[in-house]
C-alpha positions as CSV (number, residue, x, y, z in Angstrom):
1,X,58.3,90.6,186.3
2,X,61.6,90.0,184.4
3,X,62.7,91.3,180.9
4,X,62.3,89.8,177.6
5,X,65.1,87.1,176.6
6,X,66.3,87.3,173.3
7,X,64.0,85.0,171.3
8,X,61.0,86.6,173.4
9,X,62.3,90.2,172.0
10,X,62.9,88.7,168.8
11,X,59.3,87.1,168.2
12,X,57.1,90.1,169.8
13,X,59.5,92.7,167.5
14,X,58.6,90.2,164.5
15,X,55.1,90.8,165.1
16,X,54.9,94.7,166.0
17,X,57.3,95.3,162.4
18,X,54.3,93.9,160.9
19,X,52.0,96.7,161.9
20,X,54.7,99.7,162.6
21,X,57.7,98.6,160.7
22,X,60.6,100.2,161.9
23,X,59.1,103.0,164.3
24,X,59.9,100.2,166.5
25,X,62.5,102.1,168.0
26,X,60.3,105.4,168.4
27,X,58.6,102.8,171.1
28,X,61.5,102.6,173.1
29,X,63.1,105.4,173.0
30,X,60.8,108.7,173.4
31,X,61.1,112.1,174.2
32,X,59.4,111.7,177.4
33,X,62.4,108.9,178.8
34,X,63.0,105.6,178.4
35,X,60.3,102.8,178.0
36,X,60.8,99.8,178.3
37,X,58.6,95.7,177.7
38,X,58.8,93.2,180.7
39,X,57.1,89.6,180.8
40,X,55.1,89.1,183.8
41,X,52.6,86.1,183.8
42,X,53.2,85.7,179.9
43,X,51.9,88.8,179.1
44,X,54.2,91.2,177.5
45,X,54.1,95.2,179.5
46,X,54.8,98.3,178.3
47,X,56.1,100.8,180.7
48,X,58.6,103.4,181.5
49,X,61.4,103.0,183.3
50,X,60.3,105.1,186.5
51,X,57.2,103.1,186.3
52,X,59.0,99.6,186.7
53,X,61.5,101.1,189.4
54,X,58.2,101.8,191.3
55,X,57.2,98.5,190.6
56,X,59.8,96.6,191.9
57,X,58.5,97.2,195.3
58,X,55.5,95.2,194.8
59,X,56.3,91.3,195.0
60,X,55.8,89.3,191.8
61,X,53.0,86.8,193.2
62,X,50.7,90.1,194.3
63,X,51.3,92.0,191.3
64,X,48.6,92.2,188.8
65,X,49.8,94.3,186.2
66,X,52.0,97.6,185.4
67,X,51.8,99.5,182.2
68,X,50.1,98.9,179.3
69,X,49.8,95.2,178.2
70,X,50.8,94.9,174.8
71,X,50.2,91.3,174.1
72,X,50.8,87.9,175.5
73,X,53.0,84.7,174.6
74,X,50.7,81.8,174.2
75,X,51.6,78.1,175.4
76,X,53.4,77.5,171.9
77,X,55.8,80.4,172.1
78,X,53.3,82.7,169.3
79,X,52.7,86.2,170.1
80,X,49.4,87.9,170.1
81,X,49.0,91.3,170.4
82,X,46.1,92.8,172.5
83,X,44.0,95.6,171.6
84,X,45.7,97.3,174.5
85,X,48.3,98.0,172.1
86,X,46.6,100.1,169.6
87,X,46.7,103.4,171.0
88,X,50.5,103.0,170.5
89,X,50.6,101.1,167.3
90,X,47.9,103.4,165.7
91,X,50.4,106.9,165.3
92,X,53.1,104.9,164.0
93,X,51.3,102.6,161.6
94,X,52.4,102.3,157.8
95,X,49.4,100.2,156.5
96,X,46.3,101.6,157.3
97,X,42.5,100.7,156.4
98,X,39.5,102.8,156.5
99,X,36.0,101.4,157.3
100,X,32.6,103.1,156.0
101,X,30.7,104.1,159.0
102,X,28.2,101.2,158.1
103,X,31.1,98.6,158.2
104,X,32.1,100.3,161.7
105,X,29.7,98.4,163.7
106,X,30.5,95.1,161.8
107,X,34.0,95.4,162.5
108,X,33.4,96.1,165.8
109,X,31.6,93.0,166.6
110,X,34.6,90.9,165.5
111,X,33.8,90.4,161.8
112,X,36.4,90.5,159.4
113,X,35.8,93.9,156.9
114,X,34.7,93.2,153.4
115,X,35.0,95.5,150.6
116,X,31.4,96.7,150.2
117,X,32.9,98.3,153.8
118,X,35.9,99.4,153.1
119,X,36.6,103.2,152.6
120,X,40.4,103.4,151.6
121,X,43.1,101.9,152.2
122,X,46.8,102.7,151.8
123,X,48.6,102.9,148.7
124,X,51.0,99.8,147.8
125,X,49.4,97.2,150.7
126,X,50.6,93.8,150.1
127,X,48.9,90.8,151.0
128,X,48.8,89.4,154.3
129,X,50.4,92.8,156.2
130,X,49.4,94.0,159.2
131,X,47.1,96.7,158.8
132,X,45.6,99.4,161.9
133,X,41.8,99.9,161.1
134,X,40.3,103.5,161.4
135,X,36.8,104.8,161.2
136,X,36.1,107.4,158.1
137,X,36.7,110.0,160.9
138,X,40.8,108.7,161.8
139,X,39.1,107.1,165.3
140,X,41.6,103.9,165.3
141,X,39.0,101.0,165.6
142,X,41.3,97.7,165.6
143,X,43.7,96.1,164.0
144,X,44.0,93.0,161.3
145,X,45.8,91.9,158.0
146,X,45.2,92.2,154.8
147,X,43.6,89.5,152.9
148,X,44.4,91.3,149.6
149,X,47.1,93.8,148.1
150,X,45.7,97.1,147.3
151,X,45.4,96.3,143.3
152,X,43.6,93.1,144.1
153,X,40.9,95.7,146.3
154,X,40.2,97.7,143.1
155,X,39.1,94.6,141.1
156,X,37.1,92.0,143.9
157,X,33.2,91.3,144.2
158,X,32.2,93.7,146.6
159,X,31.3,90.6,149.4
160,X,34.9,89.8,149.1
161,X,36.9,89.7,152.4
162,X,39.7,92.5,151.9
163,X,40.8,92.5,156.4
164,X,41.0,89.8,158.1
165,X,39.8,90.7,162.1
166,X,42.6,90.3,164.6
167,X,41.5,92.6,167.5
168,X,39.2,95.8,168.0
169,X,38.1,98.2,170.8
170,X,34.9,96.1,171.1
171,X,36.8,93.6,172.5
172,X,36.9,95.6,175.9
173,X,32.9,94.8,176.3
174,X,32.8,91.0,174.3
175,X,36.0,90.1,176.8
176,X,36.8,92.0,179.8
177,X,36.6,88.8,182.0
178,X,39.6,87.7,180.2
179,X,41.1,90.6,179.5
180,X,43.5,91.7,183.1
């Protein structure tokens, strides 16, 4: 386990400003103490600090994990965040999309939401952000990004695709093979 190197930080802060802009920095530094991301096995981990000096008793080839997993760098140097990740992206997200409880189940099985399901959506969305997914009753389902702006929603067909599917909580059941 080893910490981020510059262009490492740089790419995985790209892709978390996309969902959380700049509460970035309420990630890191908390009331509760500091927190802190380390690579291990190109997967990117969230933890606090006390958590990783615990860690560091554990040697690197027996270790499976510490923290929460927030994402992992694929084989091209790209960043994809895990669904781990939304119960810390969801509080500090400035895009947000709500699904009708009919569209719920759709979204859950890791279909992209279309507006016939979509329930409302934050003012002044622009196209192609990244946007956290919630139920009708604020239950954070997912995350994706936007396929439209929020004046292009008012006027599509209703079978129009307004969010893209990235990740949802459903992915614990399709994937959890993969998922360690």
């Amino acid at each position: 386990m080893r910490p981020l190197t510059e262009e490492e930080t740089k790419i995985m802060f790209e892709k978390l400003s996309k969902y959380i802009g700049e509460n970035i920095k309420l990630l890191v530094d908390r009331p509760d103490g500091a927190y802190c991301f380390r690579l291990h096995n190109d997967r990117v981990y969230y933890m606090s600090e006390k958590i990783l000096k615990l860690a560091t008793n554990i040697s690197r080839d027996k270790l499976v994990s510490v923290g929460t997993c927030f994402g992992k760098f694929t084989k091209t140097q790209k960043f994809r965040l895990h669904i781990t990740a939304l119960d810390f992206l969801a509080p500090y997200a400035k895009f947000k999309v709500w699904v009708k409880p009919g569209a719920e189940q759709s979204f859950l099985y890791g279909n992209h939401v279309l507006k016939s399901g979509l329930g409302r959506i934050t003012e002044n969305t622009m196209q192609y952000q990244g946007v956290v997914v919630y139920s009708m009753a604020d239950v954070p389902l997912g995350f994706g990004v936007a396929a439209k702006s929020t004046q292009e929603c008012r006027r599509v067909d209703p079978m129009s695709i307004v969010v893209f599917h990235q990740a949802d909580v459903g992915e614990f059941i399709r994937n959890e093979d993969t998922l360690t």
